[in-house]
N, C-alpha and C positions, 0 to 999 in steps of 0.2 A: 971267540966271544967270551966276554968274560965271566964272571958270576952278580959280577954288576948290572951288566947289559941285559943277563939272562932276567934278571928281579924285576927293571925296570920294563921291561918289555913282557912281561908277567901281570904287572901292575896296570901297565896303559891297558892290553888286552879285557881284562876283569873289569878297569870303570866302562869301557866300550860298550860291556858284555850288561853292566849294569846300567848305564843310561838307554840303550835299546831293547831293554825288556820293559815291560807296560806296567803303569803305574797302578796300584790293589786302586779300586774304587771306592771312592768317600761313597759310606753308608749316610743318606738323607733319613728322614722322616718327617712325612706330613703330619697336619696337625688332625690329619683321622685318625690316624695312627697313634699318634702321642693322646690325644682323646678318650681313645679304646682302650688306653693301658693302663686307664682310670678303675676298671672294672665296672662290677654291678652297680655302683652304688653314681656311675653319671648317669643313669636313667633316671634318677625320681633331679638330680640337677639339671638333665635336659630338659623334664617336664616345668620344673621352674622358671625355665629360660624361656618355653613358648609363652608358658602363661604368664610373665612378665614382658613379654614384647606386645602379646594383644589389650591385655590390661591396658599399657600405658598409650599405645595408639589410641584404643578406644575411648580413654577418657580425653586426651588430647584433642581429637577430633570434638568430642563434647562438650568438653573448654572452650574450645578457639570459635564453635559456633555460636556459644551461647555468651561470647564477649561480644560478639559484633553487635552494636548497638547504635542504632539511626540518632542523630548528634541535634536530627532538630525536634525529635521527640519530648523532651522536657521543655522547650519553647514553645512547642506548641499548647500542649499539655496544659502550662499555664497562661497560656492564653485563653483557651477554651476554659480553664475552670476560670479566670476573673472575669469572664462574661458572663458565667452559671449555666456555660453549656456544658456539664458534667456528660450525657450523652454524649455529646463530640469526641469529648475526652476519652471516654470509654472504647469509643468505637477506634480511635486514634492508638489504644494501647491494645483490645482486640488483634489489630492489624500488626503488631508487631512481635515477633517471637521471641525475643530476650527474656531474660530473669527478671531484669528490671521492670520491665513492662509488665509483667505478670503480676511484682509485688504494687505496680500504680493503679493496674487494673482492679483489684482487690481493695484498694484503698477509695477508688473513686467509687465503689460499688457502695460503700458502709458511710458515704461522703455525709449525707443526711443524720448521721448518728452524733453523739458527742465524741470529742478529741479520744477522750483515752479509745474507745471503742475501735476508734480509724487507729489507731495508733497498733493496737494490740491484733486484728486483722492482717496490718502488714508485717507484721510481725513476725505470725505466723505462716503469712505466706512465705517471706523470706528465707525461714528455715527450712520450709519444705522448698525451695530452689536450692538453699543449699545442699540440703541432703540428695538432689538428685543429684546437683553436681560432684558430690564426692562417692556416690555410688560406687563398689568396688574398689577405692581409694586404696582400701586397708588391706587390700590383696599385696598390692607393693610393699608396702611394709613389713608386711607376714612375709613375705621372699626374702627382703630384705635380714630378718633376724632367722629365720631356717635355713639357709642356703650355706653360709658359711658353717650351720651345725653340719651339715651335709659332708662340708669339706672336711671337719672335723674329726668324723665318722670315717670318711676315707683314712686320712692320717694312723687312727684306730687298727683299720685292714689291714693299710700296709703294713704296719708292725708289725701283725699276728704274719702274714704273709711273711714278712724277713726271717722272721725269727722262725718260725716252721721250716724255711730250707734252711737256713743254717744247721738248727738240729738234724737235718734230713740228710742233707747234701754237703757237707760242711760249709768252711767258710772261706768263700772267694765271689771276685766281682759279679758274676753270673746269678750265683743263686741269690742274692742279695739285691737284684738290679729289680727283679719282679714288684717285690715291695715298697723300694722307694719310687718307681713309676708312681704305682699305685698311692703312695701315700702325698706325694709332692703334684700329682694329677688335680686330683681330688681337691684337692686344698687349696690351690690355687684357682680353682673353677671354681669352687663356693666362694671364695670372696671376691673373685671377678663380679659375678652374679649378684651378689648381697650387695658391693657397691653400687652397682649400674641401678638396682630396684631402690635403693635409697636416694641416690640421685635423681631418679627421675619421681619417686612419689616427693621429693624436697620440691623440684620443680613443678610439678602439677598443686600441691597444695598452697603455695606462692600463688600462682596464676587464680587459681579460686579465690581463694581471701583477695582478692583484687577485683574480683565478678560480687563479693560479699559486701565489699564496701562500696561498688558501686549503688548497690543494692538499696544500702543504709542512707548513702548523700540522698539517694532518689526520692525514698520515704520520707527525711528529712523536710528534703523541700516541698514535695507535695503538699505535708501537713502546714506548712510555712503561706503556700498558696490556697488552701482548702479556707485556712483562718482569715485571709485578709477579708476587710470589707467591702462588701460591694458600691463601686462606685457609680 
């Protein structure tokens, strides 16, 4: 055999030896895990996260109920007030639970007063429906501009964290890995977070000024109906 023979049959042996041994296993990690390597500083960003998820349910829910608005209510409404059944009227917006209703109700009550009087009444009621409806609004907001400090503050750690094992441990991918977890964690959860609570307090204050200007046409014409003369 030769010394050719002996190489090549050396060579096949070895890739043999190397396709039937078992392959290292791919290192995964979940996103608990990549989560956690956030440090201390995703607890006060978890607590952001709950309390920007209930916030925004809960005023959603408080939104969406207080748009639903019965479509023959202002028909009726003027109906009843061009016959001077201002009672009817009343009991007609009594019965119905919207914003709007609240500020016609309020207007039909001061009906007997002069214009600016009715006028300044719903006025005031309006604003007090608006203010219900933005109740806690500004919780979203406030997430929105502290969240990303949060991540920011991560960013912060991590550094100190790199740089303490560097000095410590010198300098290779290991000691160095701790801190960028840490600071690329961090940082990318705070403005995950600050987006999503800006987003969604954009979309809930949209949807309000839409229940506000409801609010405004209703008044409008109320006082438009309260003024005609009786025929």
């Amino acid at each position: 055999m030769t010394l050719l023979s002996v190489l090549l049959l050396q060579a096949d042996t070895a890739m043999k030896t190397i396709a039937a041994a078992p392959a290292p296993p791919v290192e995964k990690i979940s996103l608990l895990n990549l989560l956690m390597e956030g440090g201390a500083l995703m607890i006060p960003l978890l607590l952001c996260s709950i309390i920007m998820v209930y916030v925004f349910v809960e005023r959603l829910l408080a939104v969406r109920k207080a748009s639903v608005l019965d479509p023959t209510l202002m028909v009726r409404t003027q109906q009843l007030v061009e016959s001077r059944n201002i009672t009817g009227a009343l009991v007609a917006c009594k019965n119905d639970k919207s914003p709007v209703a609240r500020v016609l109700e309020k207007g039909l009550s001061r009906a007997d007063r002069p214009y600016e009087q009715i006028e300044k009444s719903m006025e005031n009621a309006g604003r007090l429906q608006a203010y219900q409806l933005e109740k806690n609004l500004s919780v979203l907001s406030t997430i929105a501009g502290i969240a990303p400090i949060f991540g920011f503050l991560g960013t912060i750690a991590g550094m100190i964290i790199l740089f303490f094992n560097v000095q410590h441990q010198g300098f290779s991918l290991e000691t160095i890995a701790g801190g960028i977890y840490t600071k690329m964690v961090t940082s990318a959860t705070g403005l995950i977070i600050g987006l999503l609570a800006y987003m969604g307090y954009a979309y809930l204050n949209a949807q309000i000024n839409k229940a506000i200007n409801r609010m405004e046409s209703a008044s409008v014409e109320l006082l438009d109906f309260i003024q005609q003369p009786t025929h």
